[in-house]
C-alpha positions, 0 to 999 in steps of 0.5 A: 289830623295826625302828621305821620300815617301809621296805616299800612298803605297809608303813603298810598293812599295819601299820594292819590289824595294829592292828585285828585286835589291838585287836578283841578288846578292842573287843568285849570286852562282847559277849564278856564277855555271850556268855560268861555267857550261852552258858557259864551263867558267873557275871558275875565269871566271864565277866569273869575270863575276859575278863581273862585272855583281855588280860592274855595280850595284855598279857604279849605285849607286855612280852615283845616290848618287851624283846626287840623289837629281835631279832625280826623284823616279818613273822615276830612278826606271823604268829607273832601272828595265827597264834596269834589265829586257833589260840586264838580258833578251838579256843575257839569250837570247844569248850563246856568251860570249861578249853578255852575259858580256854585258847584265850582265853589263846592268842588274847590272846597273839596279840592282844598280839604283833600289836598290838605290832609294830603300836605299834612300826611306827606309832611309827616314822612320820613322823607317828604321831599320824595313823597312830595315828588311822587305825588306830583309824579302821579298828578302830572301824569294824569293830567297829561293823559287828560290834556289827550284825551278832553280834545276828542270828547264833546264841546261844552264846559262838563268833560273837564269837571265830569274828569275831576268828579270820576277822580275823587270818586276812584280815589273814594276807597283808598281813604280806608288806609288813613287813620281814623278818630280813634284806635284801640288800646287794651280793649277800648277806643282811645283818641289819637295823641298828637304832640303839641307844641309852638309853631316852629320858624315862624318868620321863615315860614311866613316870608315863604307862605307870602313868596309861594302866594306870589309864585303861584300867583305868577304861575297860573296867571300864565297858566289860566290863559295858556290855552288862549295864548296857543288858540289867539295868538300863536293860531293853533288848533285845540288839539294841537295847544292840548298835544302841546300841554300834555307834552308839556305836563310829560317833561313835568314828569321827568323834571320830577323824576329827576327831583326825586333821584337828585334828592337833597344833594343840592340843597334846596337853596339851589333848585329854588332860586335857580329853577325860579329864574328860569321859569321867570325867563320861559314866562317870557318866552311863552306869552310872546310865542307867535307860532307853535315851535315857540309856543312849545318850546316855552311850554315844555321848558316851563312845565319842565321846571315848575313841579321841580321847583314846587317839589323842593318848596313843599318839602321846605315848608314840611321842613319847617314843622313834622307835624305839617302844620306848615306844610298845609299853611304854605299849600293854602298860601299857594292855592290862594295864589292860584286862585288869583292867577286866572283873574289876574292873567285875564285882567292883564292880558286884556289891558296890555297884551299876553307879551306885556303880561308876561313881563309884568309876571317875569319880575315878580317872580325875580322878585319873589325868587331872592327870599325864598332862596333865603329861607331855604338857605337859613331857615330849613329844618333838618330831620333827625333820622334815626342813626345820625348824632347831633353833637350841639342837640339837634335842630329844633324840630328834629324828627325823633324815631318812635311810634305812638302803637310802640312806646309810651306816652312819656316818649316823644312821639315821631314829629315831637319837638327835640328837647334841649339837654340843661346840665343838672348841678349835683350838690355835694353830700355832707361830710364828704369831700369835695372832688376836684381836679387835684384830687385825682392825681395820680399816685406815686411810688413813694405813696405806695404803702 
């Protein structure tokens, strides 16, 4: 798939494609909850399922980073949100388990395809930190108002699968703004070109797809039994723990809104290895909440800080490569690590309690925190913007301004690698004299004829 969309809209469409794909996650405890509760599923069962149901979202995107260069935006998209809507609604629709599994399995596979066509189009951006930023704007948004409104609908595991299925299917007539297989060029179809070269920063990028894998990990290990931790634990009502989740997801937008003001002004180095930090300490404070002032309290601090940090690591891994390969790579490596969480979390809660779990979860995330900061401040690719100079060539993968629909193929296109300058000796011509500094010298009056 092309890195940068040159539809009109085409940002549009890609930030409602990154909220449809990234929902699933996003209400994954309420998922995980209805699950148990509608299905008569085990804590451990319910998040397997909710494992499963990511790490189909997670194979999407491996599968699509490998072969992304092939395949066509608009067609993965709606090939991705027709599998969301399929898999989410045939899940919903039924109450026998296998059926349920495969459903969650088909929607994760949809989830995966769409969040990745997102990853790369956003990477693709002049500026993918902010894109990044505006689609977890909308995401949190949305989950936030679902968060209110589930509570009030009827029990059972569908209204949270059913919500899913009616966001690919709004999010269906947007796709028409990305570009296709092919465009027109003097009167007949023509692939699309994209530029190809080696991926950039290889050992950066891994060491940051293996340190997201983690942070995720960590994350929505907490996350998966957040709902359990505010029903058992801290002895509130559904209603209450959902209020509490969507003021939570409603911090997240200011958290995000401030991201997207503040910009590159610090870095990513900073908001990476500090924001990690915190979210290790609200981890703590939220699997030891035994009431609902510190319930909240951990909740919203940690929603606060969680879109910002993950804003600024997507940006990071669209950094590393324009043409997104990165980005999708590393957007896998986080959907696995969700994927994993819910089991995970099940399995140490049951084993040494929702406090024990979440100190098992605050070291691993202190752990994590120290080499993603370091690819953050080492490794980082710097976009060449049009007007700015680099006097010693640039950064290796610099962003060169120019479209495929305005300038031939022999020019590099947006997302190219920069070429590196070799001086050219030029011999000297026969019969002439060789030039050199004492040759220019300048002429005296005595010289003067």
């Amino acid at each position: 798939m092309s890195s940068r969309p040159r539809v009109p809209g085409a940002l549009v469409a890609l930030v409602a494609l990154f909220t449809a794909g990234y929902l699933a996650p996003y209400l994954l405890p309420t998922v995980v909850g209805r699950l148990s509760a509608g299905l008569g599923l085990s804590p451990a069962q319910a998040g397997l399922v909710g494992s499963v149901l990511l790490l189909g979202s997670s194979s999407a995107g491996f599968t699509l980073a490998a072969r992304g260069d092939r395949i066509a935006p608009r067609r993965a998209a709606r090939a991705g949100l027709l599998a969301m809507a399929v898999g989410y609604g045939s899940a919903a629709a039924t109450g026998l388990v296998p059926l349920v599994v495969a459903g969650a399995v088909l929607g994760g596979l949809g989830s995966g395809t769409a969040t990745a066509v997102a990853a790369a189009g956003i990477a693709g951006q002049r500026d993918p930190h902010r894109a990044a930023t505006l689609g977890l704007l909308t995401v949190s948004a949305t989950a936030g108002a679902l968060y209110l409104t589930l509570p009030h609908l009827a029990g059972g595991h569908a209204p949270p699968l059913l919500a899913i299925a009616c966001a690919a299917v709004l999010v269906w007539p947007l796709t028409s703004r990305l570009p296709g297989a092919t465009r027109a060029r003097g009167g007949r179809a023509e692939r699309r070109t994209v530029p190809t070269g080696p991926l950039p920063y290889r050992r950066a990028g891994v060491v940051l797809a293996g340190g997201i894998l983690c942070w995720s990990l960590a994350q929505n290990a907490l996350w998966g039994v957040s709902g359990r931790i505010g029903l058992t634990q801290a002895g509130l009502s559904e209603v209450t723990v959902g209020a509490v989740f969507a003021a939570a997801l409603g911090a997240g937008l200011a958290g995000v809104t401030a991201a997207g003001a503040l910009g590159s002004r610090l870095g990513r180095a900073v908001p990476i290895g500090v924001g990690t930090v915190l979210i290790a300490g609200c981890v703590l404070l939220s699997s030891a909440a035994g009431d609902l002032a510190s319930f909240a309290t951990g909740e919203i601090l940690w929603n606060a800080v969680y879109p910002v940090v993950l804003s600024y690591l997507l940006g990071l891994a669209a950094s590393l490569d324009p043409r997104g390969r990165w980005a999708v790579l590393v957007g896998s490596a986080s959907s696995l690590g969700v994927a994993c969480g819910p089991v995970t979390g099940s399995l140490l809660s049951e084993g040494a309690g929702y406090p024990g779990m979440g100190m098992v979860l605050c070291a691993l995330l202190l752990l994590v925190a120290a080499p993603m900061t370091a690819v953050a401040r080492h490794a980082s690719g710097r976009p060449l913007v049009p007007g700015s100079i680099h006097r010693r060539g640039g950064a290796p993968a610099a962003v060169l301004a120019g479209t495929a629909a305005a300038t031939p193929p022999t020019v590099p296109q947006m997302g190219a690698p920069e070429a590196r300058l070799a001086p050219i000796p030029l011999p000297a011509a026969p019969g002439r004299r060789r030039l050199t500094k004492a040759t220019f010298r300048l002429a005296r009056p005595s010289d003067r004829g």
